[in-house]
gemmi code that builds the backbone of each chain (N, CA, C; Angstrom):
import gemmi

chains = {
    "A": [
        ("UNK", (21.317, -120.426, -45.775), (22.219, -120.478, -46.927), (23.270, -119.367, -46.817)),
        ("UNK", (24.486, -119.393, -46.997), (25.830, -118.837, -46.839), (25.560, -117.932, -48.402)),
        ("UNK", (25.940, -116.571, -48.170), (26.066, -115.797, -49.356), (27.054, -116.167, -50.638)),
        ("UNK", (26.444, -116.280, -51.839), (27.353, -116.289, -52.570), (27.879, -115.778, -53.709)),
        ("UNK", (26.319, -114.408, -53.903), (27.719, -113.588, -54.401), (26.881, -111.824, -53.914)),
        ("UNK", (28.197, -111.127, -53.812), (28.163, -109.233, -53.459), (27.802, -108.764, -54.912)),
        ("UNK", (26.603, -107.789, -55.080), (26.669, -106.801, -56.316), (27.205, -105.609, -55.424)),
        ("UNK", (28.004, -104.869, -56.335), (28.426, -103.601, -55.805), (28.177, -102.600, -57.013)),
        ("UNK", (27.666, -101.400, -56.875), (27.241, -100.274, -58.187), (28.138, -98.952, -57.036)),
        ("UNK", (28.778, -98.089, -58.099), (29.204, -96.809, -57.501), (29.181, -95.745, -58.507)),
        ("UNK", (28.229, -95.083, -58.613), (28.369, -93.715, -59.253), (28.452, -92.801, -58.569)),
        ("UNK", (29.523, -92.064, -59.771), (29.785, -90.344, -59.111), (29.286, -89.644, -60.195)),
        ("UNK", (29.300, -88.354, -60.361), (28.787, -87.065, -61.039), (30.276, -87.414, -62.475)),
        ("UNK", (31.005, -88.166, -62.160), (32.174, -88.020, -63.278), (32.620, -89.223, -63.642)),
        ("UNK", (32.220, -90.615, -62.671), (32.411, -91.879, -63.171), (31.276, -92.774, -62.763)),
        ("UNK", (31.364, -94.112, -63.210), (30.443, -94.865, -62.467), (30.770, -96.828, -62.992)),
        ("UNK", (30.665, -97.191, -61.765), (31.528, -98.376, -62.215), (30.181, -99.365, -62.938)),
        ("UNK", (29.859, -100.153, -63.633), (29.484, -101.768, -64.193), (29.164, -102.164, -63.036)),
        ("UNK", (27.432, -102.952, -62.702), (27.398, -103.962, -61.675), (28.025, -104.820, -61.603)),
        ("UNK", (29.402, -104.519, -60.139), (30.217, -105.475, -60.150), (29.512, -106.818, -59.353)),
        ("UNK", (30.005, -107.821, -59.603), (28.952, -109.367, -59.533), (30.268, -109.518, -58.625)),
        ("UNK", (30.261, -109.881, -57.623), (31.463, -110.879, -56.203), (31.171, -111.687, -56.138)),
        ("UNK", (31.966, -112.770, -56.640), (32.044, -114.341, -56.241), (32.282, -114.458, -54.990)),
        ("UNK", (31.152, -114.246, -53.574), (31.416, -114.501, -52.447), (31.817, -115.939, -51.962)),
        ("UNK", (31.235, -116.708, -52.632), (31.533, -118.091, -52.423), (33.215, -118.677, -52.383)),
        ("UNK", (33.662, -117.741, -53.297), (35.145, -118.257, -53.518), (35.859, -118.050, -52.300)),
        ("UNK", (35.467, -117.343, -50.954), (36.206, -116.436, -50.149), (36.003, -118.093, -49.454)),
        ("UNK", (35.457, -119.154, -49.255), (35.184, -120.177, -48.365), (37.140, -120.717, -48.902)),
        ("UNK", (37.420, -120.729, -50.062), (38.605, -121.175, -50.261), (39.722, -121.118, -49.362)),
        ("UNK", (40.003, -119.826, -48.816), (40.363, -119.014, -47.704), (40.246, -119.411, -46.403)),
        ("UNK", (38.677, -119.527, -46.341), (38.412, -119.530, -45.277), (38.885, -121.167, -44.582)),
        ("UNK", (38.689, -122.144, -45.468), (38.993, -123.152, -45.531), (40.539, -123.418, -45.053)),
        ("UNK", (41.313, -122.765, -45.686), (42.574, -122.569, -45.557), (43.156, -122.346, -44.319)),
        ("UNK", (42.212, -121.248, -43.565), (42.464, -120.539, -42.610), (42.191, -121.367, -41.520)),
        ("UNK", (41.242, -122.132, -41.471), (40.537, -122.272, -40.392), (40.677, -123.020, -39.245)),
        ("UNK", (42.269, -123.439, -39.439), (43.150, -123.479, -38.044), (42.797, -122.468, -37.559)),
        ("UNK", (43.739, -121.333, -37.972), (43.884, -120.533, -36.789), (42.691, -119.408, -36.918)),
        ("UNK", (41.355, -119.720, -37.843), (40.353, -118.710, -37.330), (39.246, -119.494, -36.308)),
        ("UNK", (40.018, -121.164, -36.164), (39.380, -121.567, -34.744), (40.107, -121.238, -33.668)),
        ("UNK", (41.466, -121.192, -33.697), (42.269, -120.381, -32.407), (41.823, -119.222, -32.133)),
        ("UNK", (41.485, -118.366, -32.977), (40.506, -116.702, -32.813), (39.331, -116.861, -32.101)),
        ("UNK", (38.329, -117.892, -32.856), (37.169, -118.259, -32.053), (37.173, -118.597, -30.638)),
        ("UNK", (38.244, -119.708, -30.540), (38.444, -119.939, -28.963), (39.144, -118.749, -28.519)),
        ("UNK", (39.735, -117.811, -28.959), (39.987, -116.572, -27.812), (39.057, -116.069, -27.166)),
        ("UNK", (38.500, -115.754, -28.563), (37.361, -114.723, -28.437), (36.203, -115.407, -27.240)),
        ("UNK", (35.870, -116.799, -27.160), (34.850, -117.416, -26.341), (35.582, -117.420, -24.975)),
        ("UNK", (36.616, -117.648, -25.052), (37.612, -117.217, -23.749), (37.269, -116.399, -23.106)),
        ("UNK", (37.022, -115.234, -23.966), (37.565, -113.542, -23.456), (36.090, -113.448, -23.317)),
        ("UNK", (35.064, -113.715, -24.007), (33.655, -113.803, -23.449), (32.998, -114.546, -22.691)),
        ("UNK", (33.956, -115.520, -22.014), (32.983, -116.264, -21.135), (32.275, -117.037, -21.664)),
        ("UNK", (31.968, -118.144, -22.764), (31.042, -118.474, -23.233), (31.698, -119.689, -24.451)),
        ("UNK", (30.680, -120.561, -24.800), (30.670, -121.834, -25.131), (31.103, -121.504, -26.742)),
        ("UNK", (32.356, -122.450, -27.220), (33.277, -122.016, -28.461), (32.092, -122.039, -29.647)),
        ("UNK", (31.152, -123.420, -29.071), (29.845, -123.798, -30.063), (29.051, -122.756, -30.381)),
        ("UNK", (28.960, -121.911, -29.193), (27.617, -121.262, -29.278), (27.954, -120.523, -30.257)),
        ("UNK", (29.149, -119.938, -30.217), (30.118, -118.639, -30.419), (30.084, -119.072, -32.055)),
        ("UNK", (30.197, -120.235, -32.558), (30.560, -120.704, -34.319), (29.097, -120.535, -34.539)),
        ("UNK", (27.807, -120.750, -33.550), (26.578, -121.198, -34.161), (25.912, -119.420, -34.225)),
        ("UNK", (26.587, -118.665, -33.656), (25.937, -117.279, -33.566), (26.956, -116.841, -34.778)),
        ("UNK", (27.800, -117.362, -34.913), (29.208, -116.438, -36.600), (28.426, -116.792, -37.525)),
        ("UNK", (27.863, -118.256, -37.900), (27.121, -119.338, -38.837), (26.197, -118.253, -38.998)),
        ("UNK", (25.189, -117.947, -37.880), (23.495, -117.549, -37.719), (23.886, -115.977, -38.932)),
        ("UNK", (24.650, -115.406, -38.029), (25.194, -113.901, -39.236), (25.496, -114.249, -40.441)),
        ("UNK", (26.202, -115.223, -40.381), (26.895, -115.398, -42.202), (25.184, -116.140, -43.151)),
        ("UNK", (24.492, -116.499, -42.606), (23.831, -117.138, -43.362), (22.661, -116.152, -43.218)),
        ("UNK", (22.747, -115.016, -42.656), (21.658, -114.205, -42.450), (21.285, -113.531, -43.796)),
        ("UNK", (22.621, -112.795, -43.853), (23.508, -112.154, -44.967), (22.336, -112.109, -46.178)),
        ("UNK", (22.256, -112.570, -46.776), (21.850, -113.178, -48.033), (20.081, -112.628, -47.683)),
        ("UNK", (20.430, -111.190, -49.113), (19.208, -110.426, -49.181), (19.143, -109.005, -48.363)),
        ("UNK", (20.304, -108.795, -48.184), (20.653, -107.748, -47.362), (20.778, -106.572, -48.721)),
        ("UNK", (20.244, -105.698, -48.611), (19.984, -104.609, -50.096), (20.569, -103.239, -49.238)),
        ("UNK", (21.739, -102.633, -49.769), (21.948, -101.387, -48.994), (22.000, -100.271, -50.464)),
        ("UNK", (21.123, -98.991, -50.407), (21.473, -98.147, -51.693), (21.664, -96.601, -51.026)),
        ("UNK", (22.063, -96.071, -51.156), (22.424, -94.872, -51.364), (22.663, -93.794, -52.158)),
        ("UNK", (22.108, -92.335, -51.909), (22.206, -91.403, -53.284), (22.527, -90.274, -52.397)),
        ("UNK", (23.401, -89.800, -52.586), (23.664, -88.557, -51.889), (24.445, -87.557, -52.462)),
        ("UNK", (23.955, -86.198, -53.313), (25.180, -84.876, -54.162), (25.406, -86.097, -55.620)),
        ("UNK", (24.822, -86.528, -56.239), (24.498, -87.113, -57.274), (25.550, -88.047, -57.031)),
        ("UNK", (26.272, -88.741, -55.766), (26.715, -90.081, -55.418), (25.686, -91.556, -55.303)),
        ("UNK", (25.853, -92.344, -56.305), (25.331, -93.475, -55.635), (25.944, -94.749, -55.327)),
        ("UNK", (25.698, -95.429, -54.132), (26.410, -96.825, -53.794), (25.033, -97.502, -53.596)),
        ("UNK", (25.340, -99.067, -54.403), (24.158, -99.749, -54.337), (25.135, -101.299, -53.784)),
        ("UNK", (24.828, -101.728, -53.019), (25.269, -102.930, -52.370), (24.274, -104.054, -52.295)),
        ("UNK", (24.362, -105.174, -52.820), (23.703, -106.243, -52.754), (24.102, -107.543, -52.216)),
        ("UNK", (23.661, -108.357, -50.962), (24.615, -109.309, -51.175), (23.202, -110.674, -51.417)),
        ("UNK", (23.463, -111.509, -52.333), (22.746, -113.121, -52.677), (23.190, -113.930, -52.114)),
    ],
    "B": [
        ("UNK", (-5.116, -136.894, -30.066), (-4.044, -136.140, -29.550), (-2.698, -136.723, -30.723)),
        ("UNK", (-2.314, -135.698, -30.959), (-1.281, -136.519, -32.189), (-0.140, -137.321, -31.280)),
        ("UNK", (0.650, -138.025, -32.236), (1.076, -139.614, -31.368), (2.461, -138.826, -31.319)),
        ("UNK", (3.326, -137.773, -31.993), (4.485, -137.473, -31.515), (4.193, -136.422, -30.009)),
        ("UNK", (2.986, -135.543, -29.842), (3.082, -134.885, -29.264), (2.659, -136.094, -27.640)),
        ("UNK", (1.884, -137.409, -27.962), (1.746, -138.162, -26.848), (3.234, -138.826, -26.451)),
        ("UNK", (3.953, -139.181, -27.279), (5.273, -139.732, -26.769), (5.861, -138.425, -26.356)),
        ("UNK", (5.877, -137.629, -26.191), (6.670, -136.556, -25.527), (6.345, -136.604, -24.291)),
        ("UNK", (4.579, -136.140, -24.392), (4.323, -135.992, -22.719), (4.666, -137.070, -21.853)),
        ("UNK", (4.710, -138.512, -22.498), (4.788, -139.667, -21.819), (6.003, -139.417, -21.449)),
        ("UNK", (7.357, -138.647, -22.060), (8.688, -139.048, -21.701), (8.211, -138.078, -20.558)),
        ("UNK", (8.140, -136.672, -20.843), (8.214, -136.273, -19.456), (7.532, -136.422, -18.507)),
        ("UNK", (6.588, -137.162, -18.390), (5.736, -137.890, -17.297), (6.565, -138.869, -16.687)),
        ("UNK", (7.700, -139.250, -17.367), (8.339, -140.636, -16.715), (9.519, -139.693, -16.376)),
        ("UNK", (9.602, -138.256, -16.501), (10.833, -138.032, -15.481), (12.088, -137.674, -16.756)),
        ("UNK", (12.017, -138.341, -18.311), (12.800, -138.555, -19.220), (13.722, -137.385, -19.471)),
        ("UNK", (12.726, -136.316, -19.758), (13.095, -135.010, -20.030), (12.724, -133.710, -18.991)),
        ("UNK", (12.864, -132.862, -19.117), (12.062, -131.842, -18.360), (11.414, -131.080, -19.436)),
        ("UNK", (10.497, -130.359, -18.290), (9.202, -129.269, -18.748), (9.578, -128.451, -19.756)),
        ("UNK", (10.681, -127.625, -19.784), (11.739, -126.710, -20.649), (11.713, -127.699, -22.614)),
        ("UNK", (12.236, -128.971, -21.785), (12.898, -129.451, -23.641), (11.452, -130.114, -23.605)),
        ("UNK", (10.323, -130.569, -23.074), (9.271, -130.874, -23.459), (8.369, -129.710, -24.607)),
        ("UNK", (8.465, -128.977, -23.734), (8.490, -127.596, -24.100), (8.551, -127.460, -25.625)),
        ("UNK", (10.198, -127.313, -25.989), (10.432, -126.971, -26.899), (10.331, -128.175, -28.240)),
        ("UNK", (10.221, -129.055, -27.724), (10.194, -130.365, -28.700), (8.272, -130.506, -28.863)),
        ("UNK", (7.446, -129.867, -28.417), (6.123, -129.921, -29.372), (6.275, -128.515, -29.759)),
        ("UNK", (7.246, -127.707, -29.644), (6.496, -126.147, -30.330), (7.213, -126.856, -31.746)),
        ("UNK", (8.784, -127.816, -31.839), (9.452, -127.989, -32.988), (8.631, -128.924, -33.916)),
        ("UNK", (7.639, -129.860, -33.202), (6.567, -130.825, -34.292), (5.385, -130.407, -34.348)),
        ("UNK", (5.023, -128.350, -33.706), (4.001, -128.077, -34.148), (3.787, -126.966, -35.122)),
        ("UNK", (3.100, -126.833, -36.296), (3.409, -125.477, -37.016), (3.060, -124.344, -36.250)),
        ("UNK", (3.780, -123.520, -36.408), (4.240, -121.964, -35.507), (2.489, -121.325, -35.609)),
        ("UNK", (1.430, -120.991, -34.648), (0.411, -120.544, -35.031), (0.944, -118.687, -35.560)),
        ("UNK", (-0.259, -118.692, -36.308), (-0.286, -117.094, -36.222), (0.021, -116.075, -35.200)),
        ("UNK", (1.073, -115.199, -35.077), (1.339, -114.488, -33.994), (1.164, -113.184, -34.667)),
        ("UNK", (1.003, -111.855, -33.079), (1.076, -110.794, -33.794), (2.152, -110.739, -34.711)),
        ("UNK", (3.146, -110.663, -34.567), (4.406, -110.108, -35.574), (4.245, -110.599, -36.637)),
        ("UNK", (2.835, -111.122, -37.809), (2.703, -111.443, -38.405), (1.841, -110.774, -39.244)),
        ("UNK", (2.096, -110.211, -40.419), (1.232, -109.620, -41.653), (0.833, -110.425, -42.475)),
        ("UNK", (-0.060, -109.547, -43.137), (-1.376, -110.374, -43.699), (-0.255, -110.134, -45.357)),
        ("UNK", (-0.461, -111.327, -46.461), (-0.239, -110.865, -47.682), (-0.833, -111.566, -48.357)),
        ("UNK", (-1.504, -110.906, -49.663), (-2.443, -111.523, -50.418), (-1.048, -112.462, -51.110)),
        ("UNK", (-2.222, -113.664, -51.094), (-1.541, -114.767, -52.010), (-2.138, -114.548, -53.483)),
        ("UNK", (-1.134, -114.863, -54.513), (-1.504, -113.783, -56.375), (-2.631, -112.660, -56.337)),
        ("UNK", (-1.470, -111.729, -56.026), (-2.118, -110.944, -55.588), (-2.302, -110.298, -56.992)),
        ("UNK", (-3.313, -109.447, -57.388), (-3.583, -108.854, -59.022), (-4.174, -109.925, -59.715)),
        ("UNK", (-4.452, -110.924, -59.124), (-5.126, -112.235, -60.172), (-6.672, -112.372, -59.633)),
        ("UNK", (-7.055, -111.234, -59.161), (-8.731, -111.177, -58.966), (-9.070, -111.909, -57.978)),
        ("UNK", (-8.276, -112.536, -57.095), (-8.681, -113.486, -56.089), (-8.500, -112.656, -54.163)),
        ("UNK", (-9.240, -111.861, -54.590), (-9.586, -110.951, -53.329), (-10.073, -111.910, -51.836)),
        ("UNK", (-9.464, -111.718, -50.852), (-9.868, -112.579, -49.529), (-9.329, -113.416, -49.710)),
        ("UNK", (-8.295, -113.692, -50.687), (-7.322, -115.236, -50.578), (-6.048, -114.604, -50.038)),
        ("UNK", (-6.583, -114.020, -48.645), (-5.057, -113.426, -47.806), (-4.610, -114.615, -46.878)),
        ("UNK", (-3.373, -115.092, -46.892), (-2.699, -116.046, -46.398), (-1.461, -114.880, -45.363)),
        ("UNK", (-1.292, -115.715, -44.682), (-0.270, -114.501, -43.488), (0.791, -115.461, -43.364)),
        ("UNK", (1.929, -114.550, -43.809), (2.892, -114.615, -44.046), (3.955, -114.052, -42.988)),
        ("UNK", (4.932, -114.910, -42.831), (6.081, -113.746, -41.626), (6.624, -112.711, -43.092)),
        ("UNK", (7.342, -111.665, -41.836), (7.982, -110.904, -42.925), (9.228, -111.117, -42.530)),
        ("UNK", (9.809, -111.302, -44.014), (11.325, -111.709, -43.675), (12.406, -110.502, -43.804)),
        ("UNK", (11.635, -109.523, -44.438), (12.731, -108.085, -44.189), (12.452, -106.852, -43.103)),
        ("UNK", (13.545, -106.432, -42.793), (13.360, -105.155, -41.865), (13.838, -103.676, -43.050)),
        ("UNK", (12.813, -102.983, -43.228), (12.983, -102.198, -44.622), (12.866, -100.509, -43.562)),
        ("UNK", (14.450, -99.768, -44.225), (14.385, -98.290, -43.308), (14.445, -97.546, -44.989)),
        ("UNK", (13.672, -96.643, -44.755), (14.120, -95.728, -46.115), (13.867, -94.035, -45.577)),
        ("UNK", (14.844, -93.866, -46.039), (15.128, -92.103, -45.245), (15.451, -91.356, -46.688)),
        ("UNK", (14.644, -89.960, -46.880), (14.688, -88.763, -48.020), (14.583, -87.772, -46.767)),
        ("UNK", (15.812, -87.311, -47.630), (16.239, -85.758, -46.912), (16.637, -84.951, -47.918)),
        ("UNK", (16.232, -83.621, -47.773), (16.199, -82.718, -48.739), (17.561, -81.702, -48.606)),
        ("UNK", (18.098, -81.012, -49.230), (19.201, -80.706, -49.147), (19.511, -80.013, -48.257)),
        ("UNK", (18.255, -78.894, -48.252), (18.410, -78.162, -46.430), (18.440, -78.628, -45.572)),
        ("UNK", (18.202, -79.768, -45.169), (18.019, -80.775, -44.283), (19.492, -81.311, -43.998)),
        ("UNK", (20.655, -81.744, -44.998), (21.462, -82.560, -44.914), (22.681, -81.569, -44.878)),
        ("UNK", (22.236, -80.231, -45.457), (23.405, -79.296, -46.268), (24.188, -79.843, -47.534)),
        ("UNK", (23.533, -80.766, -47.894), (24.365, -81.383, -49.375), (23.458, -81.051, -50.701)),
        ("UNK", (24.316, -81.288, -51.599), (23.514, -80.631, -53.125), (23.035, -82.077, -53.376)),
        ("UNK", (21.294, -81.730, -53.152), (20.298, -82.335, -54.146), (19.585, -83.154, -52.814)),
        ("UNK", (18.883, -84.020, -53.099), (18.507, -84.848, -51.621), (19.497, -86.210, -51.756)),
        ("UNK", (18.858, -86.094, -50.570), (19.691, -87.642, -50.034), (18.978, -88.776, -49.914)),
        ("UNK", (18.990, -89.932, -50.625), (18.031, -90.993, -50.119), (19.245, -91.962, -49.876)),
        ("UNK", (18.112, -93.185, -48.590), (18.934, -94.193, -47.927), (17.908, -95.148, -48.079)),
        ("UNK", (18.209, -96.335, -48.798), (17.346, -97.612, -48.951), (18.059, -98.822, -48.348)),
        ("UNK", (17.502, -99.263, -47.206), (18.300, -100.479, -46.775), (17.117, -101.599, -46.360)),
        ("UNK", (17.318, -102.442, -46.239), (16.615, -104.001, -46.420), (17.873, -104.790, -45.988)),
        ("UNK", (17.154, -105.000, -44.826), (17.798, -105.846, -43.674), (17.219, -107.276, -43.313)),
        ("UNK", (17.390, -108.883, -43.840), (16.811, -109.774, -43.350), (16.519, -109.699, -41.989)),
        ("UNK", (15.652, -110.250, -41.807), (15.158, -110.843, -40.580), (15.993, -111.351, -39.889)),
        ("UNK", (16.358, -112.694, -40.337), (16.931, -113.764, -40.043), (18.523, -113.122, -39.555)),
        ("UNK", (18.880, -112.100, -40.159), (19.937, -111.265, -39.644), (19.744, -110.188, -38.475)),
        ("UNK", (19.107, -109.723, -38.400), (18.647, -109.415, -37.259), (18.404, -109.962, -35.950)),
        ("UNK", (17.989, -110.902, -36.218), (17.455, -111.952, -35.139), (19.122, -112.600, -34.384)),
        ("UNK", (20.320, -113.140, -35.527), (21.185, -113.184, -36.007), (21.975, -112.310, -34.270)),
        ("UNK", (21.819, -110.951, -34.930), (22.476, -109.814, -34.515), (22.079, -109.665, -32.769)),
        ("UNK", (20.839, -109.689, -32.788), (20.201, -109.474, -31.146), (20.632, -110.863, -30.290)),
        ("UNK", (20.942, -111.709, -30.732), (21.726, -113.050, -30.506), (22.862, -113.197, -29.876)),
        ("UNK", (23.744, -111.982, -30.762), (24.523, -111.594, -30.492), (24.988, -111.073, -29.029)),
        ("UNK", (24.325, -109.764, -28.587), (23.934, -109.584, -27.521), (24.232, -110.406, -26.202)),
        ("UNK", (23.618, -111.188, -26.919), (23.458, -112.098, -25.343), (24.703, -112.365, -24.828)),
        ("UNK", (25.966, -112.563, -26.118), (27.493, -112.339, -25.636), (28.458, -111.384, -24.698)),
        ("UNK", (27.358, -110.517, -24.482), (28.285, -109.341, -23.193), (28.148, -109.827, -22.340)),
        ("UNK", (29.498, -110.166, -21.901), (29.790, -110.427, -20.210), (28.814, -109.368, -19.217)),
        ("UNK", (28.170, -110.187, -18.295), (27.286, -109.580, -17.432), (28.725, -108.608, -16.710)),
        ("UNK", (29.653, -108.538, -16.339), (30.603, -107.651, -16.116), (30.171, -106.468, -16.816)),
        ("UNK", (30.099, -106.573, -18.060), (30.001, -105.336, -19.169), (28.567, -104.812, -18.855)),
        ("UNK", (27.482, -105.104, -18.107), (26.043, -104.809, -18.769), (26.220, -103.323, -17.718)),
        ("UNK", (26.333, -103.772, -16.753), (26.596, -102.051, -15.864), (27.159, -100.504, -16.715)),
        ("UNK", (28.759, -100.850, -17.591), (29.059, -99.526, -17.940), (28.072, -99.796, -18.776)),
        ("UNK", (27.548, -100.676, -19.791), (26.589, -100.249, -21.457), (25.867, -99.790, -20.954)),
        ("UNK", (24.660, -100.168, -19.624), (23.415, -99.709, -19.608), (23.570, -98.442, -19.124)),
        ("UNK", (25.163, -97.768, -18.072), (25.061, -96.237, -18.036), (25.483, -95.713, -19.130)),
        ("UNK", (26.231, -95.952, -19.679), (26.416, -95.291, -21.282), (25.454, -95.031, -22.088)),
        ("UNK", (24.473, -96.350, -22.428), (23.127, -95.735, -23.053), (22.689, -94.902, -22.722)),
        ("UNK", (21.979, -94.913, -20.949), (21.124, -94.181, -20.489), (21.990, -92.670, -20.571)),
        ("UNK", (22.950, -92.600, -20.286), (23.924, -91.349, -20.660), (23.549, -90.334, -22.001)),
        ("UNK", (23.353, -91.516, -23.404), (22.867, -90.926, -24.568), (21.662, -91.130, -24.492)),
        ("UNK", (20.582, -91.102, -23.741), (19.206, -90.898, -23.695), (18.907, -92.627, -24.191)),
        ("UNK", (18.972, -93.260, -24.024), (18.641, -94.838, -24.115), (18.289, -95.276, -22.794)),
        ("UNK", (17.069, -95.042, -22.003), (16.994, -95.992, -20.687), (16.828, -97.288, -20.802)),
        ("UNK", (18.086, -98.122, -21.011), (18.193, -99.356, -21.367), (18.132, -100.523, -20.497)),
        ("UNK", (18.239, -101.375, -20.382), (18.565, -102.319, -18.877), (19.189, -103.437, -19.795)),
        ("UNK", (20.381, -103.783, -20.346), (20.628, -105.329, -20.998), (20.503, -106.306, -20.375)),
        ("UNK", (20.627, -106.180, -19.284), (20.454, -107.195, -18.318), (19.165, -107.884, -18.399)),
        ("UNK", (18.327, -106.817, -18.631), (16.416, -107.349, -18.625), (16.597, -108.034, -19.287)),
        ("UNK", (17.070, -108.013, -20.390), (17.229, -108.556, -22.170), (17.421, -109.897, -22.003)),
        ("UNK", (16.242, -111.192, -21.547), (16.941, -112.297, -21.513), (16.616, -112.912, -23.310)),
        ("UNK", (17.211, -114.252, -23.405), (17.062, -114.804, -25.050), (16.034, -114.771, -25.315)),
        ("UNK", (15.123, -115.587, -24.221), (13.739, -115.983, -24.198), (12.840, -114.745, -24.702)),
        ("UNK", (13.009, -113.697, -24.364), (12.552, -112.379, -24.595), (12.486, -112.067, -26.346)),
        ("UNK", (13.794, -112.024, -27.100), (15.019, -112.001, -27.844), (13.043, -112.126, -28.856)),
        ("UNK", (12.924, -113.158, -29.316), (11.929, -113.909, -30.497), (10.802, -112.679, -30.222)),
        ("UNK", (10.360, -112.417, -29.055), (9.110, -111.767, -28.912), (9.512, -110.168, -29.461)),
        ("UNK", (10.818, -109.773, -29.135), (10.743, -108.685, -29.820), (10.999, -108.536, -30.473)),
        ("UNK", (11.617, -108.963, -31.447), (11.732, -109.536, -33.149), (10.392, -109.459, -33.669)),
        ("UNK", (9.323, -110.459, -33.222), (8.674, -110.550, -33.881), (7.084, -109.053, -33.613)),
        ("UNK", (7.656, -108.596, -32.515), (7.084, -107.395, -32.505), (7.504, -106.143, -33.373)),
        ("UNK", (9.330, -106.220, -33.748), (8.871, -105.548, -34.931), (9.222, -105.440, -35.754)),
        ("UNK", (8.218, -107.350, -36.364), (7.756, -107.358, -37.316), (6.524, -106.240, -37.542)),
        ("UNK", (5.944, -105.894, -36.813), (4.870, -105.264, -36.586), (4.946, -103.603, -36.763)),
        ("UNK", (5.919, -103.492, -37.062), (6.723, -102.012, -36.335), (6.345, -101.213, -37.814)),
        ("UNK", (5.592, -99.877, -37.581), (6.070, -99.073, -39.294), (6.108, -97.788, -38.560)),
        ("UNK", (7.025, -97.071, -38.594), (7.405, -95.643, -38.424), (7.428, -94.307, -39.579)),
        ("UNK", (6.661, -93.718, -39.578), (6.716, -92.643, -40.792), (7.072, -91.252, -39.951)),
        ("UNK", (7.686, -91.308, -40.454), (8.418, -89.468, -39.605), (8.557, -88.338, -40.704)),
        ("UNK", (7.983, -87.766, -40.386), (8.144, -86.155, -41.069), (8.743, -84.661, -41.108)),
        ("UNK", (9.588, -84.266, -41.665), (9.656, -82.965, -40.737), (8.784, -81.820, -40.180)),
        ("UNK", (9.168, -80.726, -39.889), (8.635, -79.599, -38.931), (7.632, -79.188, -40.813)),
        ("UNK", (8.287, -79.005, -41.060), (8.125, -78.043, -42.586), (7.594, -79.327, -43.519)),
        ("UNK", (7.090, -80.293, -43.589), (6.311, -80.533, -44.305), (6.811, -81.892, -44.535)),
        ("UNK", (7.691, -81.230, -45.774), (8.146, -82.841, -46.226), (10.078, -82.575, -46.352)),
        ("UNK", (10.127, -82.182, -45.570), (12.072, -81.945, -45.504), (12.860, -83.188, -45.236)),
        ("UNK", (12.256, -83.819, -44.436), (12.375, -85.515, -44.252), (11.635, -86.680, -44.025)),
        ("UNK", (11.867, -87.272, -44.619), (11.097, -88.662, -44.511), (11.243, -89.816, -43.508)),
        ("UNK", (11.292, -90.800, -42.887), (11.825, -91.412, -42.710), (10.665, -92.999, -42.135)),
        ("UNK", (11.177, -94.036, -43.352), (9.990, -95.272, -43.067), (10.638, -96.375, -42.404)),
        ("UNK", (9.735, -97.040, -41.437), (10.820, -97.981, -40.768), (9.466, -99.087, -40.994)),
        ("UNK", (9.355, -100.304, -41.773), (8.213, -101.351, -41.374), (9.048, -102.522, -42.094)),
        ("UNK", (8.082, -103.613, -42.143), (8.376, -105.114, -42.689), (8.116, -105.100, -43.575)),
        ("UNK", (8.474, -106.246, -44.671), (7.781, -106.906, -45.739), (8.473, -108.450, -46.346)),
    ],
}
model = gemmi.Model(1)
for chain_id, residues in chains.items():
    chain = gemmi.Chain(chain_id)
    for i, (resn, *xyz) in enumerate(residues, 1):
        res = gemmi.Residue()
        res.name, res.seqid = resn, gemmi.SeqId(i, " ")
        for name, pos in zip(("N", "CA", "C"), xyz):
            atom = gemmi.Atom()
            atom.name, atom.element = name, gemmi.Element(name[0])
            atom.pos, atom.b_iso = gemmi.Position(*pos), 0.0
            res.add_atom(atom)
        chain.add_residue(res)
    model.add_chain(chain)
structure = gemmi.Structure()
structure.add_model(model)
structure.setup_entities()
């Protein structure tokens, strides 16, 4: 399953933002858009690596759908970043 | 003998397929047995039903690092909580397999340069699952010199 949405949290000692909620899903709009020429990128890139354009979309796919449940937090000098992606 | 795994052998008995996709077409119509890289987790667990452990893969790679301020030179400690799918990982080492064998010569002296005696080259795909799922297996607890100045946990769940 393709991520679809980023929480992002950032506190400092003097501000701190609202769990922001990212409509990751909306970015497919884009991507959609794009995806002439982010298959001309792909075929460079499989070019420049030697290697099969398929494999190359089925290993981008394998990452993007990995995504989802990936928890990053951090606290450091009373900084915190909390990253979530669903 | 189950009847998908007999039409297989029959194809490759007649030459149909080879040993390789025979291979892989009964591991895909057989359930995955228990392997090491596999932990035990109680199924409802707190509901009094002790020895109802069912084994489960683990689908996260979990690092958590506390460092104390002497440790980091920063005011207060430092903690790092990350939870890394599996499936991203696996994902990532996949990846890998994309360096031009051109490239594996400078990486593997570069590693070994920063103390990594590496070989990428060894690194075939086939390999790729077994060490994944070895560590699944993996828990690292590190301590400092002085007690508890740093932490650092590396396991599954």
């Amino acid at each position: 399953m393709t991520p679809n949405f980023a929480i992002i949290a950032i506190e400092t000692p003097h501000w701190r933002t609202p769990q922001l909620w990212l409509p990751v899903f909306l970015l497919w709009i884009p991507v959609i858009l794009l995806s002439p020429i982010l298959f001309l990128v792909l075929v460079a890139v499989a070019i420049g690596l030697r290697t099969s354009i398929w494999r190359l979309i089925a290993l981008v796919w394998g990452i993007v759908c990995g995504l989802p449940g990936t928890d990053v937090r951090v606290r450091s000098e009373g900084n915190r970043v909390v990253v979530r992606i669903l | 003998m189950n009847e998908n795994r007999r039409q297989i052998l029959e194809m490759l008995a007649a030459g149909k397929i080879t040993a390789d996709e025979a291979e892989r077409l009964i591991a895909a119509i057989e359930p995955e047995p228990a392997t090491v890289g596999e932990y035990v987790g109680t199924a409802g667990g707190g509901n009094g039903q002790k020895g109802a452990a069912v084994k489960t893969r683990a689908k996260y790679l979990r690092v958590l690092v506390e460092a104390d301020e002497e440790m980091t030179g920063m005011k207060g400690p430092t903690t790092v909580n990350v939870r890394v799918p599996m499936q991203l990982l696996r994902a990532g080492v996949r990846l890998a397999s994309l360096i031009p064998a051109q490239a594996h010569g400078q990486l593997d002296e570069a590693l070994s340069r920063h103390g990594v005696p590496l070989t990428l080259s060894q690194i075939k795909p086939e390999n790729l699952e077994e060490l994944i799922d070895h560590l699944e297996d993996l828990t690292v607890d590190v301590e400092g010199k002085e007690g508890n100045t740093t932490k650092v946990r590396v396991f599954c769940e």
